[in-house]
Every structure is written in structure tokens, then in C-alpha cells.
C-alpha positions as CSV (number, residue, x, y, z in Angstrom):
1,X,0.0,0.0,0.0
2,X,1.3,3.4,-1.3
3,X,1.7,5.8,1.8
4,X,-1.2,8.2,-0.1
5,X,-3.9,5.1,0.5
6,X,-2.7,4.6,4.1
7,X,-2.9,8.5,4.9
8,X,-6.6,8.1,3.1
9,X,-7.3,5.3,5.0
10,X,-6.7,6.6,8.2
11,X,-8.5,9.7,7.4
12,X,-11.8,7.5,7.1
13,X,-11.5,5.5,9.9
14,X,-11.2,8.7,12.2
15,X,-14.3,9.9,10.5
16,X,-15.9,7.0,10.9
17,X,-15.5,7.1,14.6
18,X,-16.6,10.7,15.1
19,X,-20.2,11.6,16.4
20,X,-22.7,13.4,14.7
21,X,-22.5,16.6,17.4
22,X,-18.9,16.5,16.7
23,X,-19.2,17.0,13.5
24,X,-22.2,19.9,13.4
25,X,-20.6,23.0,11.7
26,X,-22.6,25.2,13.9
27,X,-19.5,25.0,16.0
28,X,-20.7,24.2,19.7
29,X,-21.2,20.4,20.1
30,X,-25.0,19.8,21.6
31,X,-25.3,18.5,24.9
32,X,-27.1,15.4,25.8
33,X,-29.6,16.0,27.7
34,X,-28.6,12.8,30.2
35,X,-25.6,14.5,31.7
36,X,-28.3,17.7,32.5
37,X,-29.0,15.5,35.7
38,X,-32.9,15.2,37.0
39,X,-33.8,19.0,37.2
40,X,-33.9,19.3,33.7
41,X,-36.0,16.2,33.4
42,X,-38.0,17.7,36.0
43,X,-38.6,21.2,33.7
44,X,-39.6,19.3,30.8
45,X,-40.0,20.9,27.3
46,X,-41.5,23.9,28.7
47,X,-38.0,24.9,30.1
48,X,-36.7,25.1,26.5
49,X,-39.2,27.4,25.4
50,X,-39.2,30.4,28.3
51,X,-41.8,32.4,27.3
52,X,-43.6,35.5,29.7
53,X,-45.2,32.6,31.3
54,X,-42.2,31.1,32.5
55,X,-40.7,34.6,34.5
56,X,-44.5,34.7,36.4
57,X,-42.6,33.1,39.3
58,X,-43.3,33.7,43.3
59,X,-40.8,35.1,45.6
60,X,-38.1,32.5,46.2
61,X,-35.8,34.6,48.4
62,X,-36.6,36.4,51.5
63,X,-35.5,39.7,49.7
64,X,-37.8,39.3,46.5
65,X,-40.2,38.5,49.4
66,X,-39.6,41.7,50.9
67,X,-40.0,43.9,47.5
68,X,-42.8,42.3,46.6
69,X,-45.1,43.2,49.7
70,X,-43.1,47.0,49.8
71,X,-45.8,49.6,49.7
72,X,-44.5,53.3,49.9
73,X,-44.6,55.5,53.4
74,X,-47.1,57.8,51.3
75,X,-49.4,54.9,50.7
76,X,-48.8,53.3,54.4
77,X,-50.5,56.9,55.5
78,X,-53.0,57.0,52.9
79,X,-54.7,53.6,53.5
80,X,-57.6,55.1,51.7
81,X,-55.6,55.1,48.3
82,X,-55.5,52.0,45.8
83,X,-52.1,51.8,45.0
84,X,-51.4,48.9,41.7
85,X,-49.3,48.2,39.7
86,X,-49.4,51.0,36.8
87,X,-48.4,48.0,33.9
88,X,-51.9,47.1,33.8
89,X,-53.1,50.3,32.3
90,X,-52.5,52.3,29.8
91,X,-50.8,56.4,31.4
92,X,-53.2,58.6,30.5
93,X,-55.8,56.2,32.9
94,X,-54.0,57.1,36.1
95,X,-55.3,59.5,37.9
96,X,-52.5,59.8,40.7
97,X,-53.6,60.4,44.4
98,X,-57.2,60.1,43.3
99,X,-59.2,58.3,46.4
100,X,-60.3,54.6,45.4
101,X,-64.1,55.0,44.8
102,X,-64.0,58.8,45.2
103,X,-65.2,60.9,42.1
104,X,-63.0,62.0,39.4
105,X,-60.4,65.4,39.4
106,X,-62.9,67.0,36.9
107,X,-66.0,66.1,38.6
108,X,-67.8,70.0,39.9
109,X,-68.1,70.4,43.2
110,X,-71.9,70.6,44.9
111,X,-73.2,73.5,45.1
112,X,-73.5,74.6,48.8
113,X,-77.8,74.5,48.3
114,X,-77.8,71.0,47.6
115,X,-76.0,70.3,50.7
116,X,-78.1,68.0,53.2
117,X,-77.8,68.8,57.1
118,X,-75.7,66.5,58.8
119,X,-73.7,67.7,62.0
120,X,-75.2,68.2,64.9
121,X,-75.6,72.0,66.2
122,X,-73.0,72.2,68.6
123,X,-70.4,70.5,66.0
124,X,-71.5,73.5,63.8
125,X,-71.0,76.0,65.9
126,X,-67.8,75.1,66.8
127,X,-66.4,74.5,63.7
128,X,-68.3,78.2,62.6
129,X,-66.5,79.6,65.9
130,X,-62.4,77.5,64.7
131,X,-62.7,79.1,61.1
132,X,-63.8,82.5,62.6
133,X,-61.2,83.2,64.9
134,X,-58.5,82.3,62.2
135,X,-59.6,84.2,58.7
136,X,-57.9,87.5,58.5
137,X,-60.8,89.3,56.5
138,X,-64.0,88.9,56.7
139,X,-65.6,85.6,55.4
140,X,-69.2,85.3,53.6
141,X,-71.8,82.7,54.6
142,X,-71.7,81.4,50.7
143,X,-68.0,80.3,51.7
144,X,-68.4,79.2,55.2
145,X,-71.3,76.8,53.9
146,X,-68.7,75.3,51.2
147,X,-66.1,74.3,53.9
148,X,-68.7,72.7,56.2
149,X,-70.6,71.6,53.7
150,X,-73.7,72.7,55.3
151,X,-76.8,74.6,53.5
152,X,-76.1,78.1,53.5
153,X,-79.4,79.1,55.3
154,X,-78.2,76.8,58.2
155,X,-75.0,78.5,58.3
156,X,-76.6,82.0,58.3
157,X,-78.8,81.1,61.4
158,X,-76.2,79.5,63.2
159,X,-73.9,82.7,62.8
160,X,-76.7,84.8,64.1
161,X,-77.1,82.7,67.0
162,X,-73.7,83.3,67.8
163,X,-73.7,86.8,67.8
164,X,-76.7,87.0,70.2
165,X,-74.8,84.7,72.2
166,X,-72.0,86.6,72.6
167,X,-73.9,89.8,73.1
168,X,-76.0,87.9,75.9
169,X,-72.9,86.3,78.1
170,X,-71.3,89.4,77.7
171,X,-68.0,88.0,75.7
172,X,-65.0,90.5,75.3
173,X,-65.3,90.0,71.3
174,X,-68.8,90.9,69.7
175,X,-69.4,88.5,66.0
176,X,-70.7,91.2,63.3
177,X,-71.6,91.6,59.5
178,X,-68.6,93.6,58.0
179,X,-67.7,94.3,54.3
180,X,-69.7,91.6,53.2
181,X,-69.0,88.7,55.5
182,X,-68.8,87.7,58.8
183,X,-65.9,88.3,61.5
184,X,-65.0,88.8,65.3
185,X,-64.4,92.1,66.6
186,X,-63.4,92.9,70.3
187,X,-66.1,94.4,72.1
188,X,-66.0,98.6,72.2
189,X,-66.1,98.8,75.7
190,X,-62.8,97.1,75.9
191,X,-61.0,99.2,73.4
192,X,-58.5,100.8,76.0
193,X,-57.1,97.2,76.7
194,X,-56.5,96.5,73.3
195,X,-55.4,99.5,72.3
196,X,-52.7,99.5,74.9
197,X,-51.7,95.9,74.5
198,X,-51.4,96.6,70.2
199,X,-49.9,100.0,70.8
200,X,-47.8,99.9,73.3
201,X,-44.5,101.6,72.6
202,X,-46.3,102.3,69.0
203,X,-46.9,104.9,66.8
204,X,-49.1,102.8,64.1
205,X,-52.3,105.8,64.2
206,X,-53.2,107.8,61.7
207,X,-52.1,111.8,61.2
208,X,-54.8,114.0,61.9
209,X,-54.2,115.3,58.1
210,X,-54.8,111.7,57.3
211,X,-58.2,111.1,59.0
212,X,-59.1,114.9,57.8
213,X,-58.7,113.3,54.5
214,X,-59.7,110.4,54.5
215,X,-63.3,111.4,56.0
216,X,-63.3,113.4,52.8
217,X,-62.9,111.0,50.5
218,X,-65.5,108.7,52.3
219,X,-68.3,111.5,52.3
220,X,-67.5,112.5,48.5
221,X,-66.2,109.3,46.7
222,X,-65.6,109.2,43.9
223,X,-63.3,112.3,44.0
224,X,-60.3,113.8,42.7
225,X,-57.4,115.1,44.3
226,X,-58.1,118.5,43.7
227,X,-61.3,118.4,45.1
228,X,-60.3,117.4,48.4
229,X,-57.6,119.4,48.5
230,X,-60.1,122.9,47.8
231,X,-62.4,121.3,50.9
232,X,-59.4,120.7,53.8
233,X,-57.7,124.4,52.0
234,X,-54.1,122.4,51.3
235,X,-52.6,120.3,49.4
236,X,-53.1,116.5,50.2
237,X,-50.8,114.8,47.8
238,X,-48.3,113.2,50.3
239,X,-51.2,112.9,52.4
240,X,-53.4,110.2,49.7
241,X,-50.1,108.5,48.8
242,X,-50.0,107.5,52.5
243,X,-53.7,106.0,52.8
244,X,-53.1,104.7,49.3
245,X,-49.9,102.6,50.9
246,X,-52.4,102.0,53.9
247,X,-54.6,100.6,51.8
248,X,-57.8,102.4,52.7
249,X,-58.3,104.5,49.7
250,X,-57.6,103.3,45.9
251,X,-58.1,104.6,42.5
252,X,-61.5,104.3,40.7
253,X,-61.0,105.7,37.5
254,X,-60.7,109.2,35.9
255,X,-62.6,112.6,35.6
256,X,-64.6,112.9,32.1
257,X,-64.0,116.2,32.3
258,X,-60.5,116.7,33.7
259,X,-59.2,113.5,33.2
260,X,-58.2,113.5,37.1
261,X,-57.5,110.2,38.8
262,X,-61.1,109.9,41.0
263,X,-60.3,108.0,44.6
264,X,-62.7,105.9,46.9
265,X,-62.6,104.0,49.9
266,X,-61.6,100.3,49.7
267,X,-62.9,96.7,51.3
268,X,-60.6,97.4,53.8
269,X,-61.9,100.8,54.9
270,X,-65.2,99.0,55.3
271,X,-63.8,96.3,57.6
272,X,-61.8,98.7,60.0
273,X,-65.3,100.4,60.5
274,X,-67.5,97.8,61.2
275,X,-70.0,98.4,58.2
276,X,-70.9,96.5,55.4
277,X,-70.7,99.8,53.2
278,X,-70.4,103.7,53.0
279,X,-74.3,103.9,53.3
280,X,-73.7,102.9,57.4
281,X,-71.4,106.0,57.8
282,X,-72.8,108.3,60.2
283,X,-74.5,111.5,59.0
284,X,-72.5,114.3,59.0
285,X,-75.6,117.5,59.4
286,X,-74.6,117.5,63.3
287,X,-70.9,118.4,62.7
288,X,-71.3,121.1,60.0
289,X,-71.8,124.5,60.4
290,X,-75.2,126.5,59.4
291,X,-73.3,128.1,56.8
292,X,-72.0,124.8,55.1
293,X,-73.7,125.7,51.6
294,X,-71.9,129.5,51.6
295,X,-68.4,128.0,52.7
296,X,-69.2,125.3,49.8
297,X,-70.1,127.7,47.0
298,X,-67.0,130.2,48.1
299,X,-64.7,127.3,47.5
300,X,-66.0,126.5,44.3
């Protein structure tokens, strides 16, 4: 035998022996699935084919336990909110923080007539009395019904009760109708106290120039600079800039004729007073002089 047959010879009988995995040109031999040991046998053909089913697994360790039962501190104090998992729904269905059963973000809110009575009169009154001793202006019966959600007409009789109350036991704060709303006051008869307490070591009153002007502009509103400067006989310009920073007098538009800035009391003058408007000022006939229409027409 030529040493070419013998070299071809040899190449065939190594061939021969050779198994079918060893010679796959994929590269990696295949295993055989005896030497995977009874857990695979266990898995079965499902194993081979992991699909979403196959990750839909329990907690196997005490720390996947752990995450999986975690609810956030926000949620722990807000037991009344259904917190889940956001995959199952699409983003724009997520209303976050909304109550579970509660109505929607958009939904109106009641008006306060279709409210239905449901504390009891003392609970009323003392949440009426909590919200009245903390509002810095005064607060309408329209407003107070909304946050109690009790029938306005309710609210207004239990506010009037009050301030008969008060009047009755003789309370050192008086509950009155001012600018449109409703608001404690400290009783007149106890004004030295206060004053001393609020003023003391103070200088918060107005000028007399001040008051001189600004009972002028509450008698004549609307009314113009000039004007009120003919009636006190000087000229009140620094004088209106201060109640304008005070806040008790405000521009209301201008003169047709003139084109003058025109100046009124504000909200705020009403509530310092006491009154609900400019109507409840008291008449001025006992102050004047006989003569007032002469003095008025020289002026002018």
C-alpha cells in the first residue's frame, strides 16, 4: 500500500468514529440531555421554550419576598388610596392620588344648596367659631357653607345665634356683619385694653391730616385730588399716597371732564369700621356748620 492510500485510509477510519454533534458546523457540540441531571428532566420541554409565562414566578428569596409586599410611606398613611401596579393600564388612565371610589379630578363640586344637614348644632357651631377666629378678612356665609358643607341658610342662622350669644354672656369680642361677610371684633367697651396691649411703645395711628382726608374721601367718593384738597384748603398729595400705601383708599378711575385720577374708599376701609358699606357712615348734618352751603359755594 502506497503511503497516499494509508494517509486516506486513516482519514476514514477517524471519520468513521466521530459523532454526529462533533461534527455539526454550527460549532458548539449539543449537549445530551442525560448529563443535565434530574432538574432538567423535572422542567420538561417547557423549560426550553421560556416564554412571559415562565418569568411569572413567586418570591423565592426572602429579599424578592420583601420587594414584593413594599408599599410606599405615602401609601402606608394614605390607606384610603388604591395603590397597583401602573403595567396594567395604559398612562393617561392614572389619575394619581385620586381616592379609590372617590369621584374623578374633573368632577364640579356641589353647590353649597344642595348640601343636606348633617352635624349636629353644637359640632357647627364650633367649627363656625375655629374658622372664625383664624380668617384675617371677613368671610361670607356662601364660603363658610362650602367648607362645612352645610346649607347656607343653616350657616346663616347659626352665625346669628352666635352673635346674640356673645352679646348675651357678655363675651369681650362681639361676632358682626362687616364688608360683606362675617368676622369677630373685640367688644368697644374694651378698646383701651386693646389699644394699649397693640400700641404699646407704638406709633401705628393715623395723622390727623390723614383722617381729615380720608373722611373726605368717604363722604365724596368718587373724588379727585383737587377736590379734596379745595375742601381741607391744602394740598393733600403726600397725604393720599399715605392711605393709598395703607390701603384704605384706591383709584377708581378718571374725571370725564378733567381727566383726574377719581379716589374711593376700599374693602378694607369698610372692615376697620364695622360696616358692610359707605351707606352705614354716620350723618355728617350734626358736625357742620349753618353756613355749610356759603363755605361750599365760596370754595368752588
Amino acid at each position: 500500500m502506497s503511503g497516499g492510500e494509508s494517509e486516506r485510509t486513516s482519514r476514514e477510519a477517524r471519520g468513521s468514529d466521530s459523532s454526529p454533534e462533533q461534527a455539526d458546523v454550527a460549532g458548539e457540540p449539543k449537549s445530551d440531555p442525560k448529563d443535565r441531571g434530574p432538574e432538567a428532566e423535572d422542567r420538561g420541554p417547557e423549560a426550553e421554550d421560556r416564554g412571559p409565562e415562565a418569568e411569572d414566578r413567586g418570591p423565592e428569596t426572602p429579599f424578592e419576598e420583601f420587594a414584593a409586599s413594599w408599599v410606599p410611606p405615602w401609601a402606608r398613611a394614605l390607606p384610603e388610596l388604591v395603590v397597583e401596579p401602573a403595567a396594567d393600564y395604559p398612562r393617561e388612565d392614572l389619575p394619581l392620588g385620586r381616592p379609590s371610589g372617590g369621584p374623578a379630578a374633573d368632577d364640579e363640586e356641589p353647590h353649597p344648596d344642595d348640601y343636606e344637614p348633617g352635624m349636629a348644632d353644637q359640632e357647627l357651631r364650633a367649627a363656625l367659631e375655629a374658622i372664625l377666629l383664624v380668617v384675617d378678612e371677613p368671610v361670607t356665609e356662601l364660603l363658610l357653607a362650602q367648607v362645612v358643607e352645610e346649607p347656607p341658610i343653616r350657616v346663616e342662622a347659626t352665625l346669628h345665634a352666635l352673635a346674640e350669644e356673645y352679646v348675651h354672656t357678655g363675651r369681650g369680642f362681639e361676632l358682626r356683619q362687616a364688608a360683606g361677610g362675617w368676622r369677630l371684633y373685640t367688644r368697644a367697651e374694651y378698646a383701651t385694653y386693646v389699644e394699649r396691649f397693640v400700641l404699646d411703645g407704638q406709633q401705628a395711628r393715623l395723622t390727623q391730616a390723614a383722617l381729615e382726608t380720608l373722611a373726605v374721601v368717604a363722604y365724596k367718593q368718587p373724588v379727585t385730588r383737587s377736590r379734596i384738597s379745595a375742601i381741607r384748603g391744602v394740598n393733600c398729595d403726600g397725604v393720599i399716597k399715605t392711605l393709598l400705601n395703607r390701603g384704605l383708599v384706591e383709584e377708581c378711575g378718571t374725571e370725564a371732564e378733567s381727566g383726574a385720577h377719581l379716589y374711593r374708599t376700599t374693602r378694607l376701609f369698610l372692615e376697620k369700621l364695622g360696616i358692610n358699606g359707605v351707606d352705614e357712615l354716620p350723618p355728617l348734618a350734626p358736625f357742620l356748620p349753618d353756613n355749610v352751603d356759603e363755605i361750599d359755594i365760596a370754595h368752588r
